[in-house]
C-alpha positions as CSV (number, residue, x, y, z in Angstrom):
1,X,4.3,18.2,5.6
2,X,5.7,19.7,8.8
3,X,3.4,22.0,11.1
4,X,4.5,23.8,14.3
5,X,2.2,24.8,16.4
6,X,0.0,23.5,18.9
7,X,-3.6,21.6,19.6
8,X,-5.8,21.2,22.6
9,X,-7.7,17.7,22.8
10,X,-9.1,16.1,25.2
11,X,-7.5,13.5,27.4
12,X,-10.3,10.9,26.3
13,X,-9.5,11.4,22.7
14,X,-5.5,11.4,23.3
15,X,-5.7,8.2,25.3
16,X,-7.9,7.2,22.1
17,X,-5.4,8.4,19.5
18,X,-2.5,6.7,21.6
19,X,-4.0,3.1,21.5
20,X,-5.0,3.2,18.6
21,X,-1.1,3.7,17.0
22,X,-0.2,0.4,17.5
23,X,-3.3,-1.0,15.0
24,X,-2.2,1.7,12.8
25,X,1.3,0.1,12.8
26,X,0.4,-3.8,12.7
27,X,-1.9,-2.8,9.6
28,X,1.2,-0.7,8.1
29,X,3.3,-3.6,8.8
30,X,1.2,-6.2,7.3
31,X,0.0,-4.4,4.1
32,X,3.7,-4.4,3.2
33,X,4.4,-7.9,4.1
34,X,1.0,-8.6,1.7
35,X,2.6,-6.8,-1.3
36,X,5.6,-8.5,-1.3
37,X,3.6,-11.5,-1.1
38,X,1.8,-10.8,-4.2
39,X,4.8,-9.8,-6.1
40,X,6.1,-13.1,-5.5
41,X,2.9,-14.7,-6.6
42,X,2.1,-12.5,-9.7
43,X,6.1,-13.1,-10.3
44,X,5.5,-16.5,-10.8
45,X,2.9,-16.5,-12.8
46,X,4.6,-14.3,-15.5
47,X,7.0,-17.8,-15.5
48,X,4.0,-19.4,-16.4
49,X,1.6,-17.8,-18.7
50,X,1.4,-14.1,-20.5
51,X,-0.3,-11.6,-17.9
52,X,0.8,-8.5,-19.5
53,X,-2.7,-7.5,-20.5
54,X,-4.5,-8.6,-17.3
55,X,-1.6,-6.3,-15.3
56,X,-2.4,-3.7,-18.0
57,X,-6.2,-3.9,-17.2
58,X,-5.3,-3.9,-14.0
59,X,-3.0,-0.4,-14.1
60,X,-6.1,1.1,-15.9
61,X,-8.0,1.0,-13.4
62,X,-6.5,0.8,-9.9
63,X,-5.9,4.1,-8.3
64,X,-4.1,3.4,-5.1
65,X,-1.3,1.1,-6.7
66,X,0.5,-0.3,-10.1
67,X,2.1,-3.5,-10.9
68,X,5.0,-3.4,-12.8
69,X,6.9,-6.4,-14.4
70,X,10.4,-6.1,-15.3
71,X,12.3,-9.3,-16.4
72,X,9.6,-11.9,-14.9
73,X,9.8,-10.3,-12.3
74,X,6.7,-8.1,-10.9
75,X,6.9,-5.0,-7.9
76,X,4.0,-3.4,-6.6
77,X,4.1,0.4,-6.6
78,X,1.6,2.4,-4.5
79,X,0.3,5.4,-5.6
80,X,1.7,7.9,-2.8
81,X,-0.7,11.3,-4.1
82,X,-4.1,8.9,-4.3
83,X,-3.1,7.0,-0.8
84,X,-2.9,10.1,0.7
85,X,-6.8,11.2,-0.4
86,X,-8.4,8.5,2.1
């Protein structure tokens, strides 16, 4: 979604908003680098023992993301319209 326009803050809550994108992008950063993490971990697993119906429990009920196994191997998929809610 792209506004134009413009807003009036105040200098507290800019210099507020400004240190606090560098968090925003280290937490960004680092949820990613967790997913593909877990992929490789649930990915392995599938090697080892059925987990089809956990992941299936597990897609019934998450709302923010899905696992998905194709061949052995399994991708995280995050819900983009739920993570947006927040």
């Amino acid at each position: 979604m792209d506004l134009n326009g413009t807003v009036t803050i105040s200098l507290k809550d800019y210099r507020k908003l400004t240190e606090e994108y560098p968090k925003t992008e280290r937490t960004r950063k680092n949820l990613y680098e967790a997913s593909k993490e877990i992929e490789v971990f649930l990915s392995f697993l599938c090697t080892r023992e059925p987990i089809e119906d956990y992941v299936l429990a597990f897609n019934k009920q998450s709302r923010h993301s899905q696992i998905v196994i194709v061949d052995e191997k399994a991708k995280i998929k995050f819900n983009e319209k739920n993570n947006n809610k927040s």
